[in-house]
Phi, psi and omega in degrees: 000130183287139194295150188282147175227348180235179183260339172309286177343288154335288180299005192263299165324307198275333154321314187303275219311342183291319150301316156325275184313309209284001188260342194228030173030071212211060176273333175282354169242022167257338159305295176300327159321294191314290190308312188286328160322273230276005170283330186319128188252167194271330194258356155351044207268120179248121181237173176302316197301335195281318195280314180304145157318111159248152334183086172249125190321144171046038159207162204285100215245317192298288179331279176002293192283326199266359140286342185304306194293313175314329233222334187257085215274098167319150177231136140302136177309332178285326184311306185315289169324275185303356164287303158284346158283352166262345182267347156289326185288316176261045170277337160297340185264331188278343146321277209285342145317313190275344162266347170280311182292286184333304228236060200328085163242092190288333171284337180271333173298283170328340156302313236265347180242008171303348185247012187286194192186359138295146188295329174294329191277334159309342155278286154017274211289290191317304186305318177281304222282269155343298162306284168018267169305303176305310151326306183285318177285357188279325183250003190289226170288102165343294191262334188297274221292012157281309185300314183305308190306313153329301204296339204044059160269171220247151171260105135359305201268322179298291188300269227330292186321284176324272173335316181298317177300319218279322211255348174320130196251338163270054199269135177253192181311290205295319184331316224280338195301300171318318180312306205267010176265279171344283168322297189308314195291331178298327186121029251216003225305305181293324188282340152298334185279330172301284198297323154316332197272290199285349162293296191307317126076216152300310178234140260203298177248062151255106177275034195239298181323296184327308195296302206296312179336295179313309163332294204285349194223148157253081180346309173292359174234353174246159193267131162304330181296274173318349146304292160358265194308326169299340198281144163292157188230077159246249156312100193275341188295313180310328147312331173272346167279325178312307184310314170313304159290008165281300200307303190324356162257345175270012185286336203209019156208166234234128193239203190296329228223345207207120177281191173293310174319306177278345165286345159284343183292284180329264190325327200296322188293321205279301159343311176308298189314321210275345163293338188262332172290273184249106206264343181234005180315130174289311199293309168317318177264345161292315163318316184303324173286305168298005148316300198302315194305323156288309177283019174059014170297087201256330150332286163322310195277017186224323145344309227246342180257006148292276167002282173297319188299326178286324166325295226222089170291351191236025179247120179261016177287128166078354194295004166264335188285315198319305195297315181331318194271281192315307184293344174291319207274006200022054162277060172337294199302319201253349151289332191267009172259297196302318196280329162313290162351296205263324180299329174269019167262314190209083154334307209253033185248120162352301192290321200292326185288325172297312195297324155336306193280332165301303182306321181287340164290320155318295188293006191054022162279094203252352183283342187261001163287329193303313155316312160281347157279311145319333171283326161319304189267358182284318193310320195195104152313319184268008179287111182300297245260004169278291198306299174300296182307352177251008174264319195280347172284337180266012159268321190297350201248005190031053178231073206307319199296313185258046129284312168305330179285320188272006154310298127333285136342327178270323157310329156295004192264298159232083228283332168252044101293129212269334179321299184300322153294007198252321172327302178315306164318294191313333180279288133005288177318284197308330165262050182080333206246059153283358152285347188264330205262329169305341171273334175276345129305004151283277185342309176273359158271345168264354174250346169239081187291346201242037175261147161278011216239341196253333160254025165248013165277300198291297182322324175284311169308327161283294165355288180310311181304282156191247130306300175303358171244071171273289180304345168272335195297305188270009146280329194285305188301276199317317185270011188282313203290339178279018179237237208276165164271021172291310208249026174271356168285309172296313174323308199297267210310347181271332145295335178266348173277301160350294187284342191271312158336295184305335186065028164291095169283330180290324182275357151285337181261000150273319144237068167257332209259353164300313195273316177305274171335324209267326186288320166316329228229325176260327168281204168252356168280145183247159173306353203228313186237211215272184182272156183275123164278092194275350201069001189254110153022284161281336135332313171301288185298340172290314177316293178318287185345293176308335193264319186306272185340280188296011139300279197324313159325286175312320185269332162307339179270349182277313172323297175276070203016008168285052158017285178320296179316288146352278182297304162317332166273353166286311197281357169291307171320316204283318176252350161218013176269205192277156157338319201252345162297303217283332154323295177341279187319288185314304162335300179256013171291311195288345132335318180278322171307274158013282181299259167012290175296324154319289180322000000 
């Protein structure tokens, strides 16, 4: 396919492709063809800087044409040509196949084509054939098709389809696509992935073909450079929308090939293009938003799906990351505004059950998230954020056993999502079992190397185990200080509690003089005078913390014959910490006093 050189061009394409899918009933990427048409503006303009590759540091560029070639099963214009003189003979039949599949009576569609032998009806026939079988397991036996799953028996109904494609002698772009949705579905990943790269290909806008690509592969173990270089380089912006949405998961974690930074260098290049090509794009600006959102920028990221809410008042895509960014910020009033929103667009939509369901967890109604969180999954068995969010209502409902389960199930859904090990972990931790729970917080420290939350999760799980895990507890906490500053206070003081156990006392008065700077610097304390007393609970235990560290402080500094010091860090204890802190401090002004006079 020839690189687009006009915006005429462009839109031409994306017309095709809009008639393409929806004709082969490939409505979620024929939507997405469409939303990028009407984004398309009249002063729209494509130059080489918009199409071309550009030039990203250290990476293997040389490879490219000589993978294409390898990887790309040629269609000829006589194939073509004669491909299409069969789907014109049977267009008339494959039409009324397509009103049968639309209003889904799919086993009948698929009859209605058994005897064609074109590549559309034969995608068609297949495709309904597939949808079916998904159907009937979406509504059969619950527990029968658990027991099956057990058993790993092989789907029947599956292979059979995966043969027909293999042997099909007319396999177009969508075939190959079915092919690698089958294979995937089979367990098949590489070979669903071989077939996805030649689905793409040939044809370029299919974005559902990109999305199963993206299945199929694990970003944190494979080199992005080398995805890359596979990738067509014809329409090239379609490659910079896959990438981009690749990167977006690679933000904030470190794979064989790619730190966070460069995966923000990156996404940033693949963003340009696609933002200076289409500038009003919904899509476009949701990569953006969900940028923020991973980097926990949640301000930014809510601004910007307000944005999109305004563009589009009726669009519920991405509207579950939307609530999500409200329960952090615990913005009652405008989550409980999004979820009115989405129930009076769509009751029966997933996202509309999740935001529903963040909301009634903002309210600590939590059974009825739960609820709605299962309604979610009666909707799409495979909606992860369900599965993970309702493992965190059954820790809140303290009902570890369906806390494991809906965990479970969401790492089988996607196996990189950390949320769901670090639940897991979190579950274990509640039942005792900090060897169960230290592997599943690795798992989730391995997939968020710069979150501080996940190794002061894992570090307090050595902690638990016992003595013999000392030196991993403080390797955790030390690298808890190398990610985010959430959790960098707790890291600092379980270290200087560490070391002071240990009786290292100087690398404990290094970070006891740590947690003091930090508090100084975050808090209400000051250098000179006393801790501020907020009355709140949790405030309260930092402060002992804090009144602690500057006990330790004060007799290190007394050790080491520095008074002066001493005595500052006492009389901060003396005026604003407990009573029983505050007891202390005096015990050891009069010591300190004592001594002097002996002296």
């Amino acid at each position: 396919m020839e690189s687009d050189s006009s915006s005429d061009s462009l839109r031409l394409q994306l017309r095709r492709a809009v008639e393409d899918c929806s004709s082969r009933g490939l409505f979620f990427a024929a939507k997405w063809a469409a939303e990028q048409l009407c984004s398309l503006t009249e002063d729209t303009r494509l130059d080489s800087t918009t199409l071309t590759t550009p030039t990203l540091k250290g990476r293997l560029r040389g490879a490219a044409a000589e993978t294409e070639a390898s990887t790309t099963t040629t269609i000829t214009s006589e194939m073509a040509t004669e491909w299409n003189r069969i789907d014109d003979e049977e267009k008339d039949q494959t039409a009324f196949a397509k009103c049968l599949f639309d209003l889904r009576e799919l086993d009948r569609a698929a009859y209605c084509l058994r005897d064609c032998t074109g590549p559309r009806a034969v995608f068609l026939r297949l495709y309904a054939r597939f949808l079916s079988r998904e159907k009937k397991k979406k509504t059969g036996d619950q527990q029968q098709q658990q027991q099956e799953d057990n058993r790993n028996c092989v789907d029947r109904d599956l292979v059979a389809i995966r043969d027909e494609l293999l042997n099909y002698d007319k396999q177009d772009a969508f075939c190959t696509y079915l092919l690698a949705t089958v294979q995937l579905a089979l367990g098949q990943r590489s070979e669903a992935r071989a077939a996805c790269l030649r689905s793409v290909q040939q044809y370029e806008y299919n974005w559902s073909a990109w999305l199963l690509l993206e299945s199929c592969m694990d970003p944190r173990h494979q080199s992005i450079d080398k995805l890359d270089a596979e990738l067509p380089r014809g329409s090239s912006w379609m490659r910079h929308a896959f990438m981009a949405h690749v990167l977006l998961e690679l933000l904030t974690t470190t794979t064989t090939t790619h730190t966070p930074v460069q995966s923000a260098e990156d996404f940033a290049v693949h963003y340009r293009v696609l933002e200076q090509l289409l500038p009003q794009s919904m899509f476009v600006i949701g990569l953006r938003a969900v940028r923020h959102y991973n980097m926990r920028e949640f301000e930014e990221a809510g601004r910007l799906f307000a944005q999109l809410q305004q563009l589009d008042p009726y669009r519920l895509e991405l509207s579950d990351i939307h609530s999500n960014i409200l329960f952090v910020m615990e913005d009652r009033a405008r989550l409980s505004e999004l979820a009115h929103r989405c129930a009076e667009l769509d009751r029966f939509r997933p996202e509309t059950c999740c935001v529903i369901g963040n909301y009634y967890s903002l309210r600590k109604e939590h059974e009825k998230a739960v609820g709605y969180f299962q309604r979610a999954l009666q909707l799409d068995r495979n909606y992860l954020a369900a599965w993970t969010l309702m493992g965190h209502e059954f820790i809140e409902l303290k009902n570890t056993a369906a806390a494991i389960d809906a965990y479970r199930h969401a790492v089988d859904v996607d196996e990189r999502d950390y949320r769901a090990w670090y639940g897991l972990g979190k579950t274990y931790e509640m039942l005792n079992m900090p060897h169960y729970a230290c592997n599943y917080y690795s798992r989730a420290a391995a997939l968020r190397p710069y979150d501080s939350r996940m190794w002061c999760a894992l570090g307090n799980c050595y902690e638990l185990v016992g003595s013999v895990q000392r030196t991993q507890a403080i390797a955790c906490y030390r690298r808890a200080l190398a990610g985010s500053a959430e959790c960098e206070a707790l890291a600092i003081g379980r270290l200087a509690k560490l070391h002071e156990d240990d009786d290292d006392r100087s690398k404990a008065a290094y970070y006891y003089q740590l947690l003091y700077e930090h508090a100084v610097k975050n808090t209400g304390v000051n250098a000179t005078g006393p801790f501020v007393d907020s009355g709140a609970s949790g405030v309260a235990a930092e402060q002992d913390e804090l009144a602690a560290a500057c006990l330790f402080l004060a007799a290190f500094e007394h050790d080491r014959g520095n008074t002066h010091a001493a005595h500052r860090y006492l009389a901060q204890v003396v005026d604003g910490a407990s009573q029983q802190r505050a007891d202390e401090a005096k015990a050891v002004m009069r010591a300190i006093s004592s001594d002097k006079t002996t002296e």
